[in-house]
N, C-alpha and C positions, 0 to 999 in steps of 0.2 A: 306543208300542211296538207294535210285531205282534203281536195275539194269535193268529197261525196260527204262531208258532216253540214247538218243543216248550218245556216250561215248563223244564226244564233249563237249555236257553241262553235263556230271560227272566231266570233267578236268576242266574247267570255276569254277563248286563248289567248286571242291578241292585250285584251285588254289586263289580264294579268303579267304578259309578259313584261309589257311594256308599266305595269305599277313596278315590274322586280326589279326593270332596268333602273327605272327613277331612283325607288330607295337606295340601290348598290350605288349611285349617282352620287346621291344624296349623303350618304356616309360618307364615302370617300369626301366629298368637297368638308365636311365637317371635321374630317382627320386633318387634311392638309390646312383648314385656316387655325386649327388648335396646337397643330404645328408652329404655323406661321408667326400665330399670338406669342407663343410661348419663346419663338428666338426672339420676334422684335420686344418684348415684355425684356425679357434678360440682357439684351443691348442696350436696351435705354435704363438698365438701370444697375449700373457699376456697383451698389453696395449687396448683390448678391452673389460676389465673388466665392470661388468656395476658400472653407475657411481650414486652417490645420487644427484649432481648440473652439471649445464652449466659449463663448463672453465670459469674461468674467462673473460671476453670481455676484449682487449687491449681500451688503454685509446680513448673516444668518440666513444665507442660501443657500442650495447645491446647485452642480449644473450637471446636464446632461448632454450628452455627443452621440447622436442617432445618423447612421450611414445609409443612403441609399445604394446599392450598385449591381450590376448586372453578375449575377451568379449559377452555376451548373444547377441544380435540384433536378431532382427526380421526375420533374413534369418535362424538362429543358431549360436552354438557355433564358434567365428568368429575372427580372429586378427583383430585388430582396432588399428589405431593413435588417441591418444591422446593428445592434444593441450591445454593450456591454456583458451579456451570456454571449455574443457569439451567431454566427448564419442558423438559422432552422431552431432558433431557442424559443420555446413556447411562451417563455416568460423572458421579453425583452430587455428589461432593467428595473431596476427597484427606487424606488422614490421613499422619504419621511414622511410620513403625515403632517401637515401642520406647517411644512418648510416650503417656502417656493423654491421651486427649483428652476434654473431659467436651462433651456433646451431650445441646442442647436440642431437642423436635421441638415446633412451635406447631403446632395443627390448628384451623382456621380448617372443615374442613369439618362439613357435619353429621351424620356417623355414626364409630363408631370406625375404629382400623386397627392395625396391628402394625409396628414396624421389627424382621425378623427378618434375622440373619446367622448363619448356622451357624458360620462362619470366623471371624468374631470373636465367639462366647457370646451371641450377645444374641436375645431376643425380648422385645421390652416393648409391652405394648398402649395403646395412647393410647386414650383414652375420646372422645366426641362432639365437638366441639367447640361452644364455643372453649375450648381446653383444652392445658393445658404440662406436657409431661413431659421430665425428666429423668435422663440417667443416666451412665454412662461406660465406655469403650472401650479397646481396648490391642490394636493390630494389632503382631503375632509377627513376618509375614515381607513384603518388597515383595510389589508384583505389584498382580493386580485381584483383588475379592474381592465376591462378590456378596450382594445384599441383595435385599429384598422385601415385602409387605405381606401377609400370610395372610388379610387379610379380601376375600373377592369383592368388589372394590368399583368390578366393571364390567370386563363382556369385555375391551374395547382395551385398556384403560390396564390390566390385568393381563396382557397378550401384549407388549406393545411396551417395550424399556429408555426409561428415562429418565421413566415415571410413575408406576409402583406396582412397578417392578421394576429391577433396574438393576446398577449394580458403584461400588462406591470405590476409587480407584487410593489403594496405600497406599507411601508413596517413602519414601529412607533419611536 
């Protein structure tokens, strides 16, 4: 440091340095125990094994089988949902109107994520994988209806439909 700057702006320097050190501190310990959560969460709890099918749908249901897993795309190496269209599909899968459709998400990647739709009720957090959760759905009206994952889980693939973000066409 210069010791010719009045001592004022030497304490301003220090004093921001050491807020930058903190926060970078700070994140990090927040990465590592959302780690930590997420294996001891998935240890202690056997019925998140992943799964090869949907659950069964209760009778006048459909189901759905949504994949997490680590894929190339054009930003990089990137978790991605995968849906019934396929990696990088803007429109993930189709749902009934009117029909619950019960919906498995396997996460194959290694951190969490969330499938949120405000349109249809749901935010459910999937934990780290490999890890199966399930739940069920009930879309109201046709149309497209968008979805997303609230965990940052990487610039591109949180900008671009069809990886962490996207729509369900829901038909009648």
């Amino acid at each position: 440091m210069d010791n010719t700057q009045p001592l004022s702006s030497r304490r301003v320097a220090v004093g921001i340095g050491s807020l930058l050190g903190g926060v970078a501190l700070s994140a990090a310990a927040v990465i590592g125990v959302a780690a930590g959560v997420g294996a001891v969460w998935h240890a202690t709890n056997p019925s998140v094994a992943p799964a090869a099918a949907a659950t069964p749908a209760s009778s006048g249901g459909a189901s759905l089988t949504l994949t997490i897993k680590m894929a190339s795309t054009p930003g990089g190496e990137a978790p991605v949902y995968v849906g019934s269209n396929g990696v990088g599909a803007p429109i993930l899968a189709t749902l009934t109107a009117g029909v619950p459709t019960s919906v498995t998400i396997v996460n194959k990647s290694p951190m969490p994520h969330t499938f949120t739709s405000a349109a249809l009720g749901v935010n459910e957090t999937i934990p780290p994988g490999p890890s199966t959760v399930h739940f069920t759905v009930k879309a109201t009206k046709t149309g497209l209806v968008s979805w997303d994952c609230e965990v940052p889980c990487g610039s591109w693939v949180m900008s671009h439909a069809g990886y962490m973000t996207g729509e369900l066409k829901v038909v009648s």
